[in-house]
Structure formats: C-alpha cells, structure tokens
C-alpha positions, -999 to 999 in steps of 0.1 A, spaced: 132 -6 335 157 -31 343 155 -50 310 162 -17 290 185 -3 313 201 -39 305 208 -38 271 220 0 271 249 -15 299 274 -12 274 270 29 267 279 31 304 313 15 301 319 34 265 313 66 283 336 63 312 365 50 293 362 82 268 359 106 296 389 85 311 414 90 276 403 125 270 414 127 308 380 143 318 385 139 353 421 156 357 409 183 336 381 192 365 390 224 383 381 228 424 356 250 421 340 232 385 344 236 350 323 243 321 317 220 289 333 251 270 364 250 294 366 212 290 368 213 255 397 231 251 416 215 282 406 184 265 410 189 228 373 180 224 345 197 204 317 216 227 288 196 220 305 164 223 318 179 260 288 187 275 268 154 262 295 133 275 295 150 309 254 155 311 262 115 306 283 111 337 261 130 359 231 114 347 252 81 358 265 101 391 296 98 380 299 140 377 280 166 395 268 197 379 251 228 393 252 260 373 262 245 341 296 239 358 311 206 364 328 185 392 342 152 406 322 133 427 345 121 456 346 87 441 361 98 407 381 125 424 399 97 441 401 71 416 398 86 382 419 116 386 456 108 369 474 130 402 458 110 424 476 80 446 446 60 439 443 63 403 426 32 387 420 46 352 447 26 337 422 -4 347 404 5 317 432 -4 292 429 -42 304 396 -45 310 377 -23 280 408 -41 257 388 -57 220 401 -88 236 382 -86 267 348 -64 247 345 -80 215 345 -114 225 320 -109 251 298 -90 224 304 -111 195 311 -144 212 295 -147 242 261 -166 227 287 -192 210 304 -196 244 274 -202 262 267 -230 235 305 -243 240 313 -240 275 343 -221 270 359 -192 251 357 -188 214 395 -171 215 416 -192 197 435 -216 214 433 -214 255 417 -182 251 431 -150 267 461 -176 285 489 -174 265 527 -169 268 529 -142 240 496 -125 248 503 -87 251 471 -83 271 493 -97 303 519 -65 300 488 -48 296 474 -63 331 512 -60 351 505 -21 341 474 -14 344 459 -31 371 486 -25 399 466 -2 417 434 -25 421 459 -50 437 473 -30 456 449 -34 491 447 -71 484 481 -72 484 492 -50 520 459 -75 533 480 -103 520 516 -91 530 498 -83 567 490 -123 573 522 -138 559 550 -117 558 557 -121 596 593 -116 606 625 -131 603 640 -147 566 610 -157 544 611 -176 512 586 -166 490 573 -178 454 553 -152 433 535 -174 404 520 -154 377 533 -123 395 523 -101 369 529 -64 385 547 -83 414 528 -62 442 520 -91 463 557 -105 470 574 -67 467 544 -61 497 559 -89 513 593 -79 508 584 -42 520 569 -54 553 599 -80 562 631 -71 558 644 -105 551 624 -118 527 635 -130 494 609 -135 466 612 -151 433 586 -142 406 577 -166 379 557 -151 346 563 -145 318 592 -129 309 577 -98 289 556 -97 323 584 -97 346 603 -65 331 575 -46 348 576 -66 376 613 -59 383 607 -20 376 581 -24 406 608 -39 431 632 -15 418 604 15 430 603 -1 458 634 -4 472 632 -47 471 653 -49 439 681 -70 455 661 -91 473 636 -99 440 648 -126 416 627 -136 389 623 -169 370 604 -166 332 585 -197 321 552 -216 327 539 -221 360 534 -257 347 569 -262 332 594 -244 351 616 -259 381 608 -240 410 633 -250 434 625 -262 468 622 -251 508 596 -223 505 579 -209 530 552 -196 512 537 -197 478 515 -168 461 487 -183 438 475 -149 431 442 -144 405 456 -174 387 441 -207 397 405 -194 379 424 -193 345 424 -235 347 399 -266 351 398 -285 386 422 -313 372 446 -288 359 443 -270 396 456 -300 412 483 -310 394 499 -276 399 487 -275 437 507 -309 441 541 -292 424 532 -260 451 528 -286 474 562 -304 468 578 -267 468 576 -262 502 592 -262 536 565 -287 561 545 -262 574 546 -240 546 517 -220 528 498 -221 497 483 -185 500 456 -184 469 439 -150 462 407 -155 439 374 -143 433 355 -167 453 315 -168 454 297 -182 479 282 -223 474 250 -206 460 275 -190 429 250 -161 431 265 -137 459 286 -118 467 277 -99 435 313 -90 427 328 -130 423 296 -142 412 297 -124 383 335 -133 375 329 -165 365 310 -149 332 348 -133 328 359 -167 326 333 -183 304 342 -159 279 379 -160 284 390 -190 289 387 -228 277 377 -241 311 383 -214 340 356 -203 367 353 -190 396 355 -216 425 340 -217 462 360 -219 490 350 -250 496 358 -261 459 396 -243 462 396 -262 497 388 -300 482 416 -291 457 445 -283 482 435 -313 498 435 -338 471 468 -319 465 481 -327 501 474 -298 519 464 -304 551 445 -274 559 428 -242 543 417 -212 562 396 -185 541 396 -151 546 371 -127 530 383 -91 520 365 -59 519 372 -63 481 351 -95 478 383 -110 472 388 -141 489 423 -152 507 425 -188 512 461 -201 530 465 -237 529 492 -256 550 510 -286 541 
C-alpha cells in the first residue's frame, strides 16, 4: 500500500546509510557472504547482520540465494568503497541531522512558513560545516555533470573561467583537464576551497587554478571572462536575489560570453521529471526562499539580467544545463 509504504520511507534511508558505515557492501565477497561472515568482517553482532541484509534484499538492494549474500550490480558499482564510482560518501551530506531532522521535525512548520525553520538563511551560511561536508562528499555525483559541462564549453584555445560556489571544484578542474589553456578562479568559501585546491592539485590543474574566498554577493570578481559556472547555486536564493547576482555575472564578462547555470530544473508543470520535482521540497526545508526553477523561469532571469540568450540542455541526470549569452 502506497500510503504505508509512505510513512515507513524513512527505515529505507536508515538502512542503507548503516549498511554504508559498517561498510556492508565492500565487505561482500565474489562468490557471497554469509551474515555470520559479515559480522565479523564488519564488527557487527549476527542477528543484527542478517536483519539488516534480509532488509536490503527485501529493498533489492542485496541478493541472496543459499543464505549467502551479494551486490547487486548497482551497489557493486556505487556502494563499494574500491570502486571508481563510489557514492557512499553522498550519505554524509545528505543523511547529515541538518538535512533529516529538520525535514522530520520541521517540515509541517515550513509548510506553514514558506521557508526553512534553520535559523537564520537556513542551511546557507559562510561558517556552515555542512558545505566541507558537500565539497567531500558529493564529488562523485558531480562528476558526469561536470565532463557533460566541460564537453560544451571548454573548447580550445585560452579560456577564462569563473567557478562560483565551486565547492569540490570538479566543474572548472573538468574544464581545465579538457583545455589546456584554461585558467579558472574559484570563489567559496574559504574552508570550501581547501578541498577544492586538493582536487586541482589531483588533477594536475593546480597552477592554472586560483581561488578567491568570499560571498558570491560581496566579492570583486574581476572582469573579461569567458565563461561563468553558476553550478547548483542559483536554487539556494529568491528570484530577486537571482537577478541581482546574474547582472554582476553579467558585467563579469567578455561580449559574447556565458552564464552556464547547472540546476535541478522541473518542467512548467513542477511535477515531472520526478528527480527536480521533488528538489524543490529540499529547498522548502532548507532554505528561506530557494526552489527549484523552470527553464523558462532561469531563462526570464538572465534576461531581465541582460542576457541575451539561453539555451537549455537536459542531462541524463535530470540535471538541467542552461548557457546564457550576453
């Protein structure tokens, strides 16, 4: 029954981020593994093995045959700390009390206000540890929107790139990776940017990555770019507050440059694709006055900003990549 099924949502995500910290998933041999050999690999009782993995294969999330247990593909691929695809770490950010307790507790008194019950501008703050906690954790997840990114813009030839709220940094170092001469500057916050610099410096980019710590909204950015990331940021912020930094973007670049915005962007019924339909909830909760905009919404913005055009490009994600031109 849906409704049930409904309220019990929440034992789902408990179940995978336990399996996830008692590292559940690495500890799962070829050929399977019993709950009596997980227990020990994992430091974990017996009982309390074999219910939490009867769990996951109830949610397919394990297979079992034999009283041994295995990876699906999907969790050998993602969940599985050796492997290149890893998104475990995504847990840390998104499972953090900040995120879960204030959509438990909160979320009926959010409803009623409009906007996030966190003190202050809710989750958007300068001294917030949750954003190290992001840089870190949610690299991987980034990483195909970013090479989908790098693949439109980067081009050839120098390149003069902005990063705002670069957080990990993987969309200007996946610029920087793909073009040889460009030069990015990332602006975050500056406990943000120490992972953002140990990034570039993995990836070979260190000495053509600057960074500059502030406020998106305070800091001078310099002038004569050729393109400006505005990467899972512009949902944080009203409309009004949108524009006014769309206009210093604007000002920021070369003519002919580009605004490239990457947000989770349902379509003009806000009910579909599922995946940024539901983000805007994230934002209710999270923020004072964030959502999640259309294109066409993003679009009006750039253009009561001064943009003169914006293209929108939908990723297999359900990401959307919008690239405005001034």
């Amino acid at each position: 029954m849906r409704i049930f099924e409904s309220m019990r949502g929440f034992q789902l995500t408990a179940i995978v981020k336990t399996a996830i910290e008692l590292g559940v998933f690495s500890a799962l041999a070829e050929g399977g593994s019993t709950a009596s050999d997980l227990a020990v690999t994992c430091r974990a009782s017996e009982r309390g093995m074999r219910i939490l993995c009867d769990s996951l294969v109830v949610e397919q999330l394990m297979e079992k045959t034999g009283g041994r247990y295995r990876n699906t593909p999907e969790t050998a691929l993602f969940l599985k700390r050796e492997s290149p695809a890893y998104l475990g770490g995504a847990a840390e950010f998104l499972c953090d009390p900040q995120m879960s307790t204030s959509l438990m507790n909160d979320l009926t008194s959010a409803v009623r206000k409009g906007g996030t019950m966190i003190e202050g501008e809710g989750t958007v703050n300068p001294d917030n540890p949750l954003w190290v906690k992001f840089a870190r954790a949610m690299a991987p997840m980034m990483m195909p929107a970013a090479q989908a990114i790098a693949g439109m813009v980067a081009g050839s030839g120098p390149l003069k790139v902005l990063d705002i709220a670069a957080g990990h940094g993987l969309f200007g170092i996946s610029i920087a990776q793909r073009n040889a001469q460009a030069e990015i500057t990332a602006l975050d916050w500056a406990a943000v940017l120490e992972v953002a610099k140990e990034n570039a410096a993995k990836a070979g980019v260190a000495a053509r990555y600057k960074t500059l710590p502030g406020s998106a909204f305070d800091v001078d950015y310099g002038s004569d770019y050729d393109v400006v990331l505005l990467t899972n940021f512009l949902h944080h912020f009203d409309t009004e507050t949108n524009e006014k930094l769309l206009r210093k973007v604007h000002a920021a670049l070369k003519p002919g440059g580009r605004a490239v915005t990457l947000e989770f962007s349902p379509e003009d019924d806000r009910v579909s694709p599922p995946v940024p339909a539901r983000f805007a909830l994230t934002m209710l909760f999270t923020t004072a006055r964030g959502d999640a905009y259309t294109f066409h919404e993003l679009e009006a913005m750039a253009h009561r900003a001064g943009f003169q055009s914006s293209a929108h490009h939908r990723l297999e994600t359900e990401q959307s990549v919008i690239i405005s031109t001034k």
